[in-house]
C-alpha positions in Angstrom: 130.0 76.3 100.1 131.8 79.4 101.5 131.7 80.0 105.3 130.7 83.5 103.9 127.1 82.7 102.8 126.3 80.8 105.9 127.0 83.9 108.0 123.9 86.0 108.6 122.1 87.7 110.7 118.5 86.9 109.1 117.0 85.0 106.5 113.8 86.9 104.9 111.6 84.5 102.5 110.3 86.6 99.5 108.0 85.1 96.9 107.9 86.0 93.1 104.3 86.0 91.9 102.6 87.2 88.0 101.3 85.5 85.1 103.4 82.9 83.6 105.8 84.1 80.9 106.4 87.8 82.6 110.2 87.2 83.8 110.0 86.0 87.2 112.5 83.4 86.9 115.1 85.7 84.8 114.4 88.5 87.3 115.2 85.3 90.6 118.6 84.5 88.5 119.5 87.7 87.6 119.7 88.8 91.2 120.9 85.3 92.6 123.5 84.4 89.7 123.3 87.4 87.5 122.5 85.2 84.5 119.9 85.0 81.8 118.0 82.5 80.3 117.0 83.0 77.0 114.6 79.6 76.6 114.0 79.5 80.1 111.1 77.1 80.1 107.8 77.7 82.5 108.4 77.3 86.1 106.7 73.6 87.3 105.1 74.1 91.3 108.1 75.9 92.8 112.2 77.1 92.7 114.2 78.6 95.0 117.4 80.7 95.1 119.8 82.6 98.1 121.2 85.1 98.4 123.1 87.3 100.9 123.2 91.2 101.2 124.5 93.5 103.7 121.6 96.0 105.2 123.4 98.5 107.5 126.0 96.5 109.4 123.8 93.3 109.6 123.7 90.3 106.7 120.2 89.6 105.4 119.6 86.2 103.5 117.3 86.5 101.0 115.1 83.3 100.4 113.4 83.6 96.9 110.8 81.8 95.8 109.6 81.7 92.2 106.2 80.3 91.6 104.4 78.8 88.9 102.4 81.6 87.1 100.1 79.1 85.4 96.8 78.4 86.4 96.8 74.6 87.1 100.0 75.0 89.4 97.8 77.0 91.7 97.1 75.0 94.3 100.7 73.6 94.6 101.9 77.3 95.2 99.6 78.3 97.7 101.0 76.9 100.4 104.3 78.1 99.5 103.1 81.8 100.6 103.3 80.9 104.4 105.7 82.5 106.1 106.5 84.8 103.5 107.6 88.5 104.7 108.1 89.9 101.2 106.6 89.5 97.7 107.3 90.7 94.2 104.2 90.9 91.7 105.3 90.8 88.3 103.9 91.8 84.9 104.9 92.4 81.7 104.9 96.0 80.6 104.0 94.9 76.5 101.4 92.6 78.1 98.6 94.5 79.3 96.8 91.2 80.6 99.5 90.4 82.9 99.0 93.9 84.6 94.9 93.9 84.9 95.2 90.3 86.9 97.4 91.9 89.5 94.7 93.0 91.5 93.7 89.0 91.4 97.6 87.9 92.5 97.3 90.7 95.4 94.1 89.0 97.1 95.4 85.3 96.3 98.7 86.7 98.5 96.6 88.4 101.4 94.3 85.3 101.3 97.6 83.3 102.0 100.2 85.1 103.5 100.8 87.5 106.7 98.7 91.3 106.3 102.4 92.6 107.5 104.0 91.0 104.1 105.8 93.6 102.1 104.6 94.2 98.6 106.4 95.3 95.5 105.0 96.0 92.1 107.6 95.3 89.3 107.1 96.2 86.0 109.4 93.7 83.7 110.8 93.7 80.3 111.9 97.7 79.8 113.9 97.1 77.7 111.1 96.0 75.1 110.3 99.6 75.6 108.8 99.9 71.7 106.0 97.5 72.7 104.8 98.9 76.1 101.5 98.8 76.7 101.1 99.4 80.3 102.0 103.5 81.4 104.7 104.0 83.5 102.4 106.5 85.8 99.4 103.9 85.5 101.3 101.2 87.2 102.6 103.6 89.9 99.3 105.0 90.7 98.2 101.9 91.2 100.9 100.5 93.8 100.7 104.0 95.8 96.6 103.6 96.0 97.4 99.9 97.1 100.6 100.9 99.1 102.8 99.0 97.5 106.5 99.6 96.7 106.9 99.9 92.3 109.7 99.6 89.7 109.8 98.4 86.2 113.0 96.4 85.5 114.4 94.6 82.8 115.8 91.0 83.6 117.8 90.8 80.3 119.9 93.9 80.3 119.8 94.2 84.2 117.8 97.3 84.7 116.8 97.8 88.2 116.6 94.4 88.9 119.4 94.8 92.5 117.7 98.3 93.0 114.2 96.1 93.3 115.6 93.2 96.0 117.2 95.0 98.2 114.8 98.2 98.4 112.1 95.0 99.2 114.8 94.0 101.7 115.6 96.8 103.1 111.9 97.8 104.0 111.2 94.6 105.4 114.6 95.0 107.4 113.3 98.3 108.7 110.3 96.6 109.9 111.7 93.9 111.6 113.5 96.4 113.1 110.5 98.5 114.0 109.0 95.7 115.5 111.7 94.6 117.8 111.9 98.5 119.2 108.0 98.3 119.9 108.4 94.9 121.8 111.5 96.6 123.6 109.5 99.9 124.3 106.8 97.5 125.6 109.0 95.3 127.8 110.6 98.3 129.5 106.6 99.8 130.1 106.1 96.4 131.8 109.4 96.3 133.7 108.8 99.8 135.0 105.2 99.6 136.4 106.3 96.6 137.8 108.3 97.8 140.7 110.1 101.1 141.6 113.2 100.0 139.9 111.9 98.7 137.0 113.3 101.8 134.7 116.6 101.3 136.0 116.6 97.4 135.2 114.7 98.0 131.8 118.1 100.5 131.3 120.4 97.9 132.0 119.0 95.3 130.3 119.0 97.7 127.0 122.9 98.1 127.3 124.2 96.0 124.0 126.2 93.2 124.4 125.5 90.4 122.2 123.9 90.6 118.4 120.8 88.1 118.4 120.9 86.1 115.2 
């Protein structure tokens, strides 16, 4: 293993999601080896894959998880949304069926997983773009009604499918980031209502010296 993977700054655990048979382990290998399988064989409880991308001038390590989309593996996955900060839900745009459960994948993730998670709604297999069956607009209606992120990709030819990872890293990068200002912000209130110096201290404390990974 190269030194170069093991350096970075955070490691963000995103989860693939959908029926079984939509692409969610061509889309995890396409992103983490760029290869594709064509007899890739259903997913059995859970599989994982790294990898690293820069955001800004920090590294992110992307922790994927692709679970089973069949029905009796459901209870071995469930526990495998904890601690998740982002998740793809994946359909199959020829499928219709694999888009109308969505709404059922979306409440089995916020029964599970932390109301901050970041959600993105991917629309797989473009290019089988003859057989669609699921409207482009249709799909992205729905993820800006439910506020979620959307793209349709195509694991086999490539199609969006680094565009969809790292906008999902990205926005969860921006929250973490968010979050630490606001705890920051917070901490300096504190300091300063504390004592007549606090400000001052608060100031100091803010100058940078050290990256925290």
């Amino acid at each position: 293993m190269g030194s170069a993977e093991e350096d970075y700054n955070f490691v963000f655990k995103v989860v693939l999601i959908g029926e079984s048979g939509v692409g969610k382990t061509n889309l995890l290998s396409r992103f983490t080896r760029n290869e594709f399988n064509h007899d890739s064989r259903t997913t059995i409880g859970v599989e994982f894959s790294t990898r690293s991308i820069l955001v800004g001038d920090a590294v992110v390590k992307a922790q994927i998880w692709d679970t089973a989309g069949l029905e009796r593996y459901r209870a071995i996955t469930s526990a495998y949304y904890r601690g998740a900060v982002g998740a793809l839900v994946v359909f199959d745009i020829t499928k219709h069926q694999t888009y109308d459960v969505v709404e059922r994948w979306l409440k089995e993730l916020y029964d599970h997983a932390e109301p901050s998670i970041v959600v993105m709604l991917v629309g797989n297999k473009t290019d089988l773009a003859q057989a669609r069956e699921v409207p482009t607009e249709e799909a992205r209606m729905f993820a800006d009604n439910n506020g979620l992120l959307f793209v349709e990709t195509s694991a086999l030819d490539s199609t969006n499918v680094e565009q969809a990872f790292e906008t999902i890293l990205k926005e969860i990068f921006h929250k973490v980031q968010q979050q630490k200002q606001r705890n920051s912000q917070s901490n300096t209130v504190a300091l300063a209502s504390g004592s007549p110096d606090g400000a001052a201290t608060a100031q100091e404390e803010k100058r940078p010296c050290c990256v925290a990974i």
